[in-house]
PyMOL CGO cylinders between C-alpha atoms (Angstrom):
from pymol import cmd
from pymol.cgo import CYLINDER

trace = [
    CYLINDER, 18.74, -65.92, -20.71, 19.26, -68.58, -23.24, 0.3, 1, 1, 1, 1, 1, 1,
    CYLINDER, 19.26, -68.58, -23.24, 17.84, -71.62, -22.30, 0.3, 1, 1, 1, 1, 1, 1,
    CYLINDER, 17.84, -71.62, -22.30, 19.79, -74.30, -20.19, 0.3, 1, 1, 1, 1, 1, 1,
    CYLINDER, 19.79, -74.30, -20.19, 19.19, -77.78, -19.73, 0.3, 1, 1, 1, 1, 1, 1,
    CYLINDER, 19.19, -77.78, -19.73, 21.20, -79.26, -17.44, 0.3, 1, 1, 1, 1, 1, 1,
    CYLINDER, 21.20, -79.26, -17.44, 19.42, -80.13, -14.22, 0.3, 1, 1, 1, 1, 1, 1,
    CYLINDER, 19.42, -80.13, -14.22, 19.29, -77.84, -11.00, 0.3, 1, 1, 1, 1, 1, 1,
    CYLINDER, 19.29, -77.84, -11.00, 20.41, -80.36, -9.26, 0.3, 1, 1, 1, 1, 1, 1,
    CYLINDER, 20.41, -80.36, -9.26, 23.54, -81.20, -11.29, 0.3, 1, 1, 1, 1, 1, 1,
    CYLINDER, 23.54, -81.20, -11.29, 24.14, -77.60, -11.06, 0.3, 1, 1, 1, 1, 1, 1,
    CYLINDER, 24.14, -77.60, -11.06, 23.97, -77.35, -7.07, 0.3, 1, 1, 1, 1, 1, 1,
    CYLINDER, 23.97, -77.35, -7.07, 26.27, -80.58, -6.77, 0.3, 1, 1, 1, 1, 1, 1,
    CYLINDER, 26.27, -80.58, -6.77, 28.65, -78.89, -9.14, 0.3, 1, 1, 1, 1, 1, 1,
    CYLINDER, 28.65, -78.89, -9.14, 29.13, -75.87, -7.76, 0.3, 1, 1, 1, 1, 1, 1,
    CYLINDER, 29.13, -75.87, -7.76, 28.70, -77.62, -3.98, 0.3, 1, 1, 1, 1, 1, 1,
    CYLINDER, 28.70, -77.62, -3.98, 26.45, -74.79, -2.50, 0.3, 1, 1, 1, 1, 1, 1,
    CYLINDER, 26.45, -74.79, -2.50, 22.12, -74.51, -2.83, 0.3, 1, 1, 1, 1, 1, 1,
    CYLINDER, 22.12, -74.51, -2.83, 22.36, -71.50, -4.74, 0.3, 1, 1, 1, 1, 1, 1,
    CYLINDER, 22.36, -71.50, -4.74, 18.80, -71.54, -5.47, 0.3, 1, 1, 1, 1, 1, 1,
    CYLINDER, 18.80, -71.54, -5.47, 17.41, -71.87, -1.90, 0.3, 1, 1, 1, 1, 1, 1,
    CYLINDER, 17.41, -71.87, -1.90, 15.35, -74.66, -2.17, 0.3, 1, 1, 1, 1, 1, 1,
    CYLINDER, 15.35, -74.66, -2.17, 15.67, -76.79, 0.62, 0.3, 1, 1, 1, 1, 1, 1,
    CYLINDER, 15.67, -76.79, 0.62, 15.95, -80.06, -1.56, 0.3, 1, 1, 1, 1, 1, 1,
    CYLINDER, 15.95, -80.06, -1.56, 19.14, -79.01, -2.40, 0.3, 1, 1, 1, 1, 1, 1,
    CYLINDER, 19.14, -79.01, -2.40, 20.11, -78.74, 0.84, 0.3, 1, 1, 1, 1, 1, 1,
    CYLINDER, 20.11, -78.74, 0.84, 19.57, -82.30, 1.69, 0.3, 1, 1, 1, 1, 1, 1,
    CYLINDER, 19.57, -82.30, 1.69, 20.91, -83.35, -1.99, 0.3, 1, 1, 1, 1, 1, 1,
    CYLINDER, 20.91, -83.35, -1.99, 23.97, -81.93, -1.32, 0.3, 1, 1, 1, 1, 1, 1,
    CYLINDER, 23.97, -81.93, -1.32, 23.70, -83.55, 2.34, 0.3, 1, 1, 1, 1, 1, 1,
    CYLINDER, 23.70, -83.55, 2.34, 23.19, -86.93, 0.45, 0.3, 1, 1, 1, 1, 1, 1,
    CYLINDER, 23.19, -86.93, 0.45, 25.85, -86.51, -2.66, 0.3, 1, 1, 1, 1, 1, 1,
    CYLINDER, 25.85, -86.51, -2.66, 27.94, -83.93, -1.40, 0.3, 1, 1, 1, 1, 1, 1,
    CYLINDER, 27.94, -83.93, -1.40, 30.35, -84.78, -4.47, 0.3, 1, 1, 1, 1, 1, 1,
    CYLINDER, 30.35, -84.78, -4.47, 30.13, -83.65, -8.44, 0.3, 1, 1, 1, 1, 1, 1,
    CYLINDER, 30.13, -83.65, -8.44, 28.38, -85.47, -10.64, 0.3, 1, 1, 1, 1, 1, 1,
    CYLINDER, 28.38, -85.47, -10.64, 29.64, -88.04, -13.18, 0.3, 1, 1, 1, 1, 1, 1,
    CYLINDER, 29.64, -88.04, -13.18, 31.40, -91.16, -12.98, 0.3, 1, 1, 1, 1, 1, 1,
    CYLINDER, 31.40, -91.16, -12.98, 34.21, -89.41, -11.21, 0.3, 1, 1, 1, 1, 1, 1,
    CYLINDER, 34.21, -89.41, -11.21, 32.77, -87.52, -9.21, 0.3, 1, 1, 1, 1, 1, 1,
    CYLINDER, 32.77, -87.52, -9.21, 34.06, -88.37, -5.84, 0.3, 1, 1, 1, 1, 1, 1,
    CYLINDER, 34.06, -88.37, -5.84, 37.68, -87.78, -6.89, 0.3, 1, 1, 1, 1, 1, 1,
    CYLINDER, 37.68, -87.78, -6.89, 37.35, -84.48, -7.93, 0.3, 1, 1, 1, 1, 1, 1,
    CYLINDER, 37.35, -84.48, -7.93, 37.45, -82.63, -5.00, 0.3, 1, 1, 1, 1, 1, 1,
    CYLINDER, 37.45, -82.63, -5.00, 40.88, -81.61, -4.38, 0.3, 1, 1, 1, 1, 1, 1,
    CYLINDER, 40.88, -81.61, -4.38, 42.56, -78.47, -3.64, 0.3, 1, 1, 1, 1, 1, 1,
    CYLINDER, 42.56, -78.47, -3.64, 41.15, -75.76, -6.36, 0.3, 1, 1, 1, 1, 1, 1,
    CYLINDER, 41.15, -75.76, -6.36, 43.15, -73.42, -8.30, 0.3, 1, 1, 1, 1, 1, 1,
    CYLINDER, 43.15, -73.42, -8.30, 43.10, -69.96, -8.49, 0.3, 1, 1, 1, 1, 1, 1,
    CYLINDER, 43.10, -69.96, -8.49, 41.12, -69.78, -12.03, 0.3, 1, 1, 1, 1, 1, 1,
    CYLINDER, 41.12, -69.78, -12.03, 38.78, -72.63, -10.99, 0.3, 1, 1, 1, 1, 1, 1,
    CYLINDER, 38.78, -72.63, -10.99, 37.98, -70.47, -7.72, 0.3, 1, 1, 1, 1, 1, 1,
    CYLINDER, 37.98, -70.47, -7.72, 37.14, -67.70, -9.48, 0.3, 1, 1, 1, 1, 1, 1,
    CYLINDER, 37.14, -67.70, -9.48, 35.20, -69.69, -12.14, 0.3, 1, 1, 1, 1, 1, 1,
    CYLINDER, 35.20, -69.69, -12.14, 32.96, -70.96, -9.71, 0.3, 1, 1, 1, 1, 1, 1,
    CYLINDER, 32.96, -70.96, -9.71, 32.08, -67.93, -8.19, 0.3, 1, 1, 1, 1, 1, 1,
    CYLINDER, 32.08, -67.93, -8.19, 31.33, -66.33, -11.06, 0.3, 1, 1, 1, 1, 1, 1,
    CYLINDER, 31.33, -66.33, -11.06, 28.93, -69.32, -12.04, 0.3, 1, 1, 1, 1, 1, 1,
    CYLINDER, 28.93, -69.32, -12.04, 27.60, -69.70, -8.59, 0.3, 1, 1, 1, 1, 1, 1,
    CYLINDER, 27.60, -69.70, -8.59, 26.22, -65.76, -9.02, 0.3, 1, 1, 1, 1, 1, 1,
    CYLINDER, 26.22, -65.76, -9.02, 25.46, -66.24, -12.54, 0.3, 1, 1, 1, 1, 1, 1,
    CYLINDER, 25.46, -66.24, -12.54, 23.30, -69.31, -12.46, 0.3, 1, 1, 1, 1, 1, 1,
    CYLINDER, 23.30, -69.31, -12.46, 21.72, -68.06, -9.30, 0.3, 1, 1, 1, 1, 1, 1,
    CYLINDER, 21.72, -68.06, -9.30, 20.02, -65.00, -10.85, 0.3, 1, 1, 1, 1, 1, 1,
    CYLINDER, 20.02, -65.00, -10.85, 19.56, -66.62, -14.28, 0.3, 1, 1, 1, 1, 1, 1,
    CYLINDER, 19.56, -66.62, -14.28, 21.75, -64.60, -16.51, 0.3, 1, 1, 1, 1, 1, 1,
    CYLINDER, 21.75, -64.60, -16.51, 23.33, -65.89, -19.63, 0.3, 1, 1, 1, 1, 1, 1,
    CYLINDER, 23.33, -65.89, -19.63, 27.22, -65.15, -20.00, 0.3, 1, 1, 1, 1, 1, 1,
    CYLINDER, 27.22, -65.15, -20.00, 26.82, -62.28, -21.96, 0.3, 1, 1, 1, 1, 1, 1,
    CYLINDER, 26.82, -62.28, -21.96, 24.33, -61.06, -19.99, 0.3, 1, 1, 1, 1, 1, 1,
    CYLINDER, 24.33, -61.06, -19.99, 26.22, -61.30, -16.82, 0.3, 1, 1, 1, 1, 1, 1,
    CYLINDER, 26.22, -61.30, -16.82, 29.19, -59.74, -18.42, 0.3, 1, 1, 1, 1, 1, 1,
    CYLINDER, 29.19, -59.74, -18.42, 27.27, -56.74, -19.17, 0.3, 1, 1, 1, 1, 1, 1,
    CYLINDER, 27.27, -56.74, -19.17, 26.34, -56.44, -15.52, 0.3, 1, 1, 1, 1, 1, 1,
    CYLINDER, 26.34, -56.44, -15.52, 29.51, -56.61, -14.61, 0.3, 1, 1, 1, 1, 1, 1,
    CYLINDER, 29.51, -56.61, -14.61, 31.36, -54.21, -17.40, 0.3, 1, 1, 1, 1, 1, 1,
    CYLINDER, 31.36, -54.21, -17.40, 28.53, -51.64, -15.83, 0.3, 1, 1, 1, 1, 1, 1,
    CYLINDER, 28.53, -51.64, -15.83, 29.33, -52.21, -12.00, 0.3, 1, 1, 1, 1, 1, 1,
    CYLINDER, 29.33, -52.21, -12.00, 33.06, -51.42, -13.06, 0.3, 1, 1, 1, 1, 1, 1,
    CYLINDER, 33.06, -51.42, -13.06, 32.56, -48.43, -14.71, 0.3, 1, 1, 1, 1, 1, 1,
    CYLINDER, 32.56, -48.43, -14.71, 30.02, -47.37, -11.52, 0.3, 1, 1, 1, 1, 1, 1,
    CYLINDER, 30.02, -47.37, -11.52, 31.79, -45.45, -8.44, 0.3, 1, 1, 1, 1, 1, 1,
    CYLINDER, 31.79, -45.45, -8.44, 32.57, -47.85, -5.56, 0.3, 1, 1, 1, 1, 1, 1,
    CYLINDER, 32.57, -47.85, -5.56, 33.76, -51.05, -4.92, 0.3, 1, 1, 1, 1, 1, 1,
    CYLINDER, 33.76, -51.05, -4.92, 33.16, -53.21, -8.43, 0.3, 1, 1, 1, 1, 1, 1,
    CYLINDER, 33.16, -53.21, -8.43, 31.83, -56.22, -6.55, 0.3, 1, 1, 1, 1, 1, 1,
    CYLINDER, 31.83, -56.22, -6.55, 29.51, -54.98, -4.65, 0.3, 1, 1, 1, 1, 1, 1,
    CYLINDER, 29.51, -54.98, -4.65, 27.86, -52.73, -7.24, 0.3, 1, 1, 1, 1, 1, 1,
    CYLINDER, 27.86, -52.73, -7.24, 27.43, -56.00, -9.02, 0.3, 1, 1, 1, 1, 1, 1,
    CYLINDER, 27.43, -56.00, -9.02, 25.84, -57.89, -6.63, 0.3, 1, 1, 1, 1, 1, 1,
    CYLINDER, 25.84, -57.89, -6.63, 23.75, -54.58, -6.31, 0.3, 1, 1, 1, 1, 1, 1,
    CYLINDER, 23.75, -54.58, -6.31, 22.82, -54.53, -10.08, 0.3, 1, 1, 1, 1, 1, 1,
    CYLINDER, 22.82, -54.53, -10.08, 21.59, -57.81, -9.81, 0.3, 1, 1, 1, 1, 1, 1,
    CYLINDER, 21.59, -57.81, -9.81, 19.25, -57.21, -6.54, 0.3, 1, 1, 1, 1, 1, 1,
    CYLINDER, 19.25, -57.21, -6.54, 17.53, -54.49, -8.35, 0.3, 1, 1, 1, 1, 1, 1,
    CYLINDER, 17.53, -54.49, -8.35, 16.95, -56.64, -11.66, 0.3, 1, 1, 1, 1, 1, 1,
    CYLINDER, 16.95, -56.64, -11.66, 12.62, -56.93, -11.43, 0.3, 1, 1, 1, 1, 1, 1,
    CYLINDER, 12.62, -56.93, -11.43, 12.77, -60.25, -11.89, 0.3, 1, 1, 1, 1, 1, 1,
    CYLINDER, 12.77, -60.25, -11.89, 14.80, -60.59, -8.69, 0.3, 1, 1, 1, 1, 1, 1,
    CYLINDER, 14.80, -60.59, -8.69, 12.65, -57.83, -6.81, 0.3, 1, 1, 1, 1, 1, 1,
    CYLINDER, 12.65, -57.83, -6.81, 9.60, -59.99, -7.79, 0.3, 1, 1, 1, 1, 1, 1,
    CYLINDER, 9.60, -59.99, -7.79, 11.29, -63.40, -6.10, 0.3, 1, 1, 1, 1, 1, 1,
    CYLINDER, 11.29, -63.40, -6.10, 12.41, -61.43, -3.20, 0.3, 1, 1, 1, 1, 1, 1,
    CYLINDER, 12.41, -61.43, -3.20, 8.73, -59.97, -2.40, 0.3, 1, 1, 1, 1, 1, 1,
    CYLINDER, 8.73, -59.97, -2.40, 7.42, -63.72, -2.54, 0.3, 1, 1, 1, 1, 1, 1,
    CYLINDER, 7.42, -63.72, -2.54, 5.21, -62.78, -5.84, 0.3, 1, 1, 1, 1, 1, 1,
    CYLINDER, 5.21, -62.78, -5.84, 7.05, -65.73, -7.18, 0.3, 1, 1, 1, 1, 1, 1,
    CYLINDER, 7.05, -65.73, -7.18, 8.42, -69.00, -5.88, 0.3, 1, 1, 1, 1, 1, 1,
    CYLINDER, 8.42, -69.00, -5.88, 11.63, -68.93, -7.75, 0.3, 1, 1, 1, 1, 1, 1,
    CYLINDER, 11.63, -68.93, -7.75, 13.61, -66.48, -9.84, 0.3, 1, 1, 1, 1, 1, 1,
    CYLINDER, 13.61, -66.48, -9.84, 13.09, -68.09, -13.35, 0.3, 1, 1, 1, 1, 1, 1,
    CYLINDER, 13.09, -68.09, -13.35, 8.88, -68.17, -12.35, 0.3, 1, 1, 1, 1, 1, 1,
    CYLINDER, 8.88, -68.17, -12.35, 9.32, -64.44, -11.77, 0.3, 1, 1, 1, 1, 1, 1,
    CYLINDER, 9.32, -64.44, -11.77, 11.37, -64.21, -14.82, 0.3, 1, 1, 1, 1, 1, 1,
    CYLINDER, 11.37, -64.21, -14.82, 8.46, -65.94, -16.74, 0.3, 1, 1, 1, 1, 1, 1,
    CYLINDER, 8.46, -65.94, -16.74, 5.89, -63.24, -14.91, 0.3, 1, 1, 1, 1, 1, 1,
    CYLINDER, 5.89, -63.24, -14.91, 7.84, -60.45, -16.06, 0.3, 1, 1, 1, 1, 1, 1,
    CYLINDER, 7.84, -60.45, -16.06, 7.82, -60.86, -19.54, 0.3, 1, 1, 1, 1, 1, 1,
    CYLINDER, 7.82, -60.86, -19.54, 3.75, -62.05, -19.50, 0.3, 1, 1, 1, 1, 1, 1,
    CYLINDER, 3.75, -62.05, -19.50, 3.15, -58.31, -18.01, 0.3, 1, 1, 1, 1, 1, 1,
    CYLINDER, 3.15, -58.31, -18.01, 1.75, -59.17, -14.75, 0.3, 1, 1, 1, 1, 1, 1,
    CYLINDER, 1.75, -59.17, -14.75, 3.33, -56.22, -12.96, 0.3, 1, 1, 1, 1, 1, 1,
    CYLINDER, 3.33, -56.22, -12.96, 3.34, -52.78, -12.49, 0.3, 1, 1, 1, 1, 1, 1,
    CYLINDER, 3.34, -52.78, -12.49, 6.34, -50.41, -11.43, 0.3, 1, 1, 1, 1, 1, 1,
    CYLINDER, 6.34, -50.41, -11.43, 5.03, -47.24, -10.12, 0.3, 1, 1, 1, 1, 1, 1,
    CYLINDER, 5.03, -47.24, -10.12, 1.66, -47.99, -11.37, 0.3, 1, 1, 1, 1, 1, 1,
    CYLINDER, 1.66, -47.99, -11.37, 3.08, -48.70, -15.05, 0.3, 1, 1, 1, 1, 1, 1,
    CYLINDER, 3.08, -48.70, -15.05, 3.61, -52.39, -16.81, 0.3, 1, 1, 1, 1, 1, 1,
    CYLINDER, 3.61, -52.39, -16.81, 7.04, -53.61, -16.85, 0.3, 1, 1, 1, 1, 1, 1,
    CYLINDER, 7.04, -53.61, -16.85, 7.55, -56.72, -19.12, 0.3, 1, 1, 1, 1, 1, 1,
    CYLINDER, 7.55, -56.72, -19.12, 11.20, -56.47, -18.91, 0.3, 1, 1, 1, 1, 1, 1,
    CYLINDER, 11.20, -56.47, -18.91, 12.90, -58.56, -16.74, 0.3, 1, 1, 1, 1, 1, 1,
    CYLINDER, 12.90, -58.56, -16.74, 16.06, -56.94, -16.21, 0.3, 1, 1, 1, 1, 1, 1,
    CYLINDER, 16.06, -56.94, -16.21, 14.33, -53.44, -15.58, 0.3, 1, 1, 1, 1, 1, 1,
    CYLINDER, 14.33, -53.44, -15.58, 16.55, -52.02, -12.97, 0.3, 1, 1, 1, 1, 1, 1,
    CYLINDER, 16.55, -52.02, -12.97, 14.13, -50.70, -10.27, 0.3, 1, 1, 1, 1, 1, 1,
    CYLINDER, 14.13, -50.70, -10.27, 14.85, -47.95, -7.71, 0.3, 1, 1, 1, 1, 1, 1,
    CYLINDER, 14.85, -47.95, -7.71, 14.49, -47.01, -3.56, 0.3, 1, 1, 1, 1, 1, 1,
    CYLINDER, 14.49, -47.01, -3.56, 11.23, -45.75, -3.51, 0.3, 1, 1, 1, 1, 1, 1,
    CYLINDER, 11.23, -45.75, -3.51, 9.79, -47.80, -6.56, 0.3, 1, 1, 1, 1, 1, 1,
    CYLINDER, 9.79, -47.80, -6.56, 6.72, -50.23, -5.97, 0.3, 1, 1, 1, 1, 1, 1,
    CYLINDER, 6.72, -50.23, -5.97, 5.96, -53.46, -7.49, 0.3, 1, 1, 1, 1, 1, 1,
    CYLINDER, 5.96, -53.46, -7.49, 2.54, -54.70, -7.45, 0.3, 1, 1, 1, 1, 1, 1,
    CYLINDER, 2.54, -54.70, -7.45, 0.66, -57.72, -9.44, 0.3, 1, 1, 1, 1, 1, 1,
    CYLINDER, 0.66, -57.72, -9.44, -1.57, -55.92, -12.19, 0.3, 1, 1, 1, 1, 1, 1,
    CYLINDER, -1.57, -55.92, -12.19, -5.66, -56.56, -11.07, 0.3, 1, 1, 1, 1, 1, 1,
    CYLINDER, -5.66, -56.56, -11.07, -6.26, -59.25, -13.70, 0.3, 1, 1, 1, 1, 1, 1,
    CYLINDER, -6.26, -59.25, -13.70, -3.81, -61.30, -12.95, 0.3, 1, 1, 1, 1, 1, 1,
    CYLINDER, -3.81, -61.30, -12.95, -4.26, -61.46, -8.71, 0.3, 1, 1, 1, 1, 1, 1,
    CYLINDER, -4.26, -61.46, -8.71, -6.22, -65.11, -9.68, 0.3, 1, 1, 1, 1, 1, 1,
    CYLINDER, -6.22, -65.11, -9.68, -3.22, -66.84, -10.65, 0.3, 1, 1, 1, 1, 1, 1,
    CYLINDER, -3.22, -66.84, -10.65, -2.46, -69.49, -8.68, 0.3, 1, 1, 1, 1, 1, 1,
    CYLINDER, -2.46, -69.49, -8.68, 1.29, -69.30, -8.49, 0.3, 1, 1, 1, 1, 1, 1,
    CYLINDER, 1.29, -69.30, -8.49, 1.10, -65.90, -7.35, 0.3, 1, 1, 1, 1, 1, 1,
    CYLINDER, 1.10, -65.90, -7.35, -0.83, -66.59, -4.50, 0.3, 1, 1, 1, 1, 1, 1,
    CYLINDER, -0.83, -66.59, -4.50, 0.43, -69.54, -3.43, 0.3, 1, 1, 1, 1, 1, 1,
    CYLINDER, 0.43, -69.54, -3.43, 4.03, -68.32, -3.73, 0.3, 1, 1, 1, 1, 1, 1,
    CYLINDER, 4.03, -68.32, -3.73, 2.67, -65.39, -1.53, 0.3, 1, 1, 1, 1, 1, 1,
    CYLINDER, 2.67, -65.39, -1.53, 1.16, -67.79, 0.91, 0.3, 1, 1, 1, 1, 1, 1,
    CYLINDER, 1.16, -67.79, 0.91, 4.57, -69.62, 1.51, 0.3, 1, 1, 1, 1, 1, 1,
    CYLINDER, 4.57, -69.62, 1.51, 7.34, -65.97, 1.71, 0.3, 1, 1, 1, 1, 1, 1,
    CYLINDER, 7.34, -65.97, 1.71, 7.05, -65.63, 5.10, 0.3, 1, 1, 1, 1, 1, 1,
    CYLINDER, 7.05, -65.63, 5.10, 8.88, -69.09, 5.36, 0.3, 1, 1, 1, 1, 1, 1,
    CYLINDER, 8.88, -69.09, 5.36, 11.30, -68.25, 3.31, 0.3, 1, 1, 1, 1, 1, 1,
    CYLINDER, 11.30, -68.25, 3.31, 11.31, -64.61, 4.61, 0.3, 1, 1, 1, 1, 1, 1,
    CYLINDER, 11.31, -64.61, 4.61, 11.67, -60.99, 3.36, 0.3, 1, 1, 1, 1, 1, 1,
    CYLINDER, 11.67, -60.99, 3.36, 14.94, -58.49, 2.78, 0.3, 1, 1, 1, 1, 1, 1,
    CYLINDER, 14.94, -58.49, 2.78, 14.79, -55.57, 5.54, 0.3, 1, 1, 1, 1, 1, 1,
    CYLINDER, 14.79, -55.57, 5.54, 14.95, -53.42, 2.85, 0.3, 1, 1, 1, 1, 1, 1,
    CYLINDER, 14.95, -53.42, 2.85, 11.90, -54.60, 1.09, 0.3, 1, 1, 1, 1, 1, 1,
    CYLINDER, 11.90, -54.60, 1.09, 8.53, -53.99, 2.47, 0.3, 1, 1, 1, 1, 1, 1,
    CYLINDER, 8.53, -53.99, 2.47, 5.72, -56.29, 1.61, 0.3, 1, 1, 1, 1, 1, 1,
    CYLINDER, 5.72, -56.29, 1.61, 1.52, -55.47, 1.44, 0.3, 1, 1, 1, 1, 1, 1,
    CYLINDER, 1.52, -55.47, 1.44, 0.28, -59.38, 1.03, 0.3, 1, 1, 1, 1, 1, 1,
    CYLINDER, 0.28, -59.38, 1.03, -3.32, -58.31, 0.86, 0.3, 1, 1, 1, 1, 1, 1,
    CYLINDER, -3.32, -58.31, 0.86, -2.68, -55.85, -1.57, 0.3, 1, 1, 1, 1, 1, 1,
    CYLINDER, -2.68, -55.85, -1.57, -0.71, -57.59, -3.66, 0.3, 1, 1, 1, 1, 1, 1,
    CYLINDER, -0.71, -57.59, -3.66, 2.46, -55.21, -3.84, 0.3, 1, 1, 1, 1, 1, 1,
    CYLINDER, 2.46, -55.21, -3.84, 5.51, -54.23, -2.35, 0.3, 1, 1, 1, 1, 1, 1,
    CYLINDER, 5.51, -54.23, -2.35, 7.68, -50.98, -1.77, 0.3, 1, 1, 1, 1, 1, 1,
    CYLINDER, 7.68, -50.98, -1.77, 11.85, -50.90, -2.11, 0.3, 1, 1, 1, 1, 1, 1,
    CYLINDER, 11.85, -50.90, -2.11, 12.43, -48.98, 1.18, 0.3, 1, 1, 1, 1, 1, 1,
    CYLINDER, 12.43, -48.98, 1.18, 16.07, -48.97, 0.02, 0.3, 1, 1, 1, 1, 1, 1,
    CYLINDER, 16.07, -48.97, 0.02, 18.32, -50.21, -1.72, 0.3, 1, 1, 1, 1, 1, 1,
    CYLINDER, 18.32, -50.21, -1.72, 20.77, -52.91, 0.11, 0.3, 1, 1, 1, 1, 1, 1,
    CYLINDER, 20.77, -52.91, 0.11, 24.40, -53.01, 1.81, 0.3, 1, 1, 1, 1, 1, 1,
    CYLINDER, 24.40, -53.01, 1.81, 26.43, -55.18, 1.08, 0.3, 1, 1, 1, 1, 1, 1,
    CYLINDER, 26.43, -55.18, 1.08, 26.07, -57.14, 4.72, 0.3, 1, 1, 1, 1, 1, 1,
    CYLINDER, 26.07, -57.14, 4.72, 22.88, -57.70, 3.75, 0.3, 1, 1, 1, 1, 1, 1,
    CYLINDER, 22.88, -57.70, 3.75, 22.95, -59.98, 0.76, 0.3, 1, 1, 1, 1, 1, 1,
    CYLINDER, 22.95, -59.98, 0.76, 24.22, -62.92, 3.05, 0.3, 1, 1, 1, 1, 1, 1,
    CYLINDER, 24.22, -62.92, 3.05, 21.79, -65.75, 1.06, 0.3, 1, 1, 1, 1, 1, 1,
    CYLINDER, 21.79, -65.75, 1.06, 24.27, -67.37, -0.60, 0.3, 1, 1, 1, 1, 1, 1,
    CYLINDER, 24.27, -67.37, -0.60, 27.66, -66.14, 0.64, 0.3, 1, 1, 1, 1, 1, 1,
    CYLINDER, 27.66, -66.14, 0.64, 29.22, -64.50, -2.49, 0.3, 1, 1, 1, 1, 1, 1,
    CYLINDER, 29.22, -64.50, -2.49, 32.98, -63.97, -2.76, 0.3, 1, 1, 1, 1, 1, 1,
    CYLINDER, 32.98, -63.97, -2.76, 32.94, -61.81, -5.68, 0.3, 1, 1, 1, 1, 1, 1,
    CYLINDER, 32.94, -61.81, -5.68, 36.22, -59.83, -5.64, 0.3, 1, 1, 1, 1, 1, 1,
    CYLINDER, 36.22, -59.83, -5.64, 37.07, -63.70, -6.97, 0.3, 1, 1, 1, 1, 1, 1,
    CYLINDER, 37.07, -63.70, -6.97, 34.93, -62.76, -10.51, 0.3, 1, 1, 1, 1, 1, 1,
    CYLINDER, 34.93, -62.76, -10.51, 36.22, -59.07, -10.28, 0.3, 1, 1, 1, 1, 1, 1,
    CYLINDER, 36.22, -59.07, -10.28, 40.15, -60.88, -10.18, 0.3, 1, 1, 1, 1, 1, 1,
    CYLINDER, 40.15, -60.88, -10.18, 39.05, -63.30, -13.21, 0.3, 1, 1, 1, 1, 1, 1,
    CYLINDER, 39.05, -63.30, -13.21, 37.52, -60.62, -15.29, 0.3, 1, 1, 1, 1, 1, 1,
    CYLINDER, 37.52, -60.62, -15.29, 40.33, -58.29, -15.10, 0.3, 1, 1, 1, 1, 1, 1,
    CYLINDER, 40.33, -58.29, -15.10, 42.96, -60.81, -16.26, 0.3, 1, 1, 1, 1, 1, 1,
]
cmd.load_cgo(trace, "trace")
């Protein structure tokens, strides 16, 4: 996605939910629970519709690292899917490889796997993938090519998953650096965040 600047942590307090899991967020938001700025505190009032449904489409966005455009796209292609347009989009993005990557624990956060992606450090199905919004399938497997098993980050973002924990529909091999997609998942299970996205189906299709 095209670059952005502005810090995480600005983001989180915008938006008023850890969207990227980190539990420093958690206890930022505990500490400044309001926007930032100067005027900050007074801008928590009721919400309108449209700013609703802005939110929620940048709490998704910015927590799988899309760009506008990109997330449009997503979107355009969960509405033209059979099914409930919400939930294939929330799908879509699940089965992005960057995302499969962060939710195996071969990377700490979504923008590290991101970065892993695209420097070719994993197979699909026992072939390189460098593209990060490769859409991968149930049955597919994900491992961390042989030459780069020595990189720190991988391991010690492998060493730390179980405390953040692993989707029941994912199944990881720690030792042998890979991981199977038993299935793909329901919609009950993508609880972490709490998405409302019929609110960015509603603003889309105004």
């Amino acid at each position: 996605m095209a670059k952005n600047f502005t810090a995480k942590g600005k983001i989180v307090r915008r938006l008023g939910v850890n969207i990227y899991g980190n539990p420093k967020y958690d206890r930022l938001l505990e500490r400044r629970p309001t926007p930032p700025g100067e005027h900050g505190a007074g801008r928590r009032g009721k919400p309108s519709d449209y700013s609703r449904q802005l939110t929620e489409k940048q709490k998704v966005r910015f927590c799988y690292g899309l760009s506008e455009k990109q997330f449009r796209r997503v979107f355009d292609k969960a509405k033209a899917m059979k099914g409930v347009t919400g939930h294939n989009m929330l799908v879509l993005l699940e089965r992005r490889l960057d995302n499969m990557v962060f939710r195996l624990g071969l990377a700490s956060t979504r923008s590290e796997a991101r970065l892993f992606v695209r420097h070719g450090h994993f197979l699909v199905n026992g072939r390189k993938v460098d593209i990060p919004s490769y859409l991968v399938r149930a049955g597919d497997v994900i491992e961390v090519r042989e030459k780069s098993r020595k990189i720190g980050k991988i391991s010690e973002a492998l060493d730390s998953v179980m405390r953040r924990g692993i989707p029941s529909w994912l199944e990881l091999e720690r030792d042998a650096f890979k991981g199977t997609v038993k299935s793909l998942p329901a919609r009950e299970e993508l609880t972490t965040p709490v998405f409302e996205e019929q609110l960015i189906v509603e603003l889309y299709s105004k």
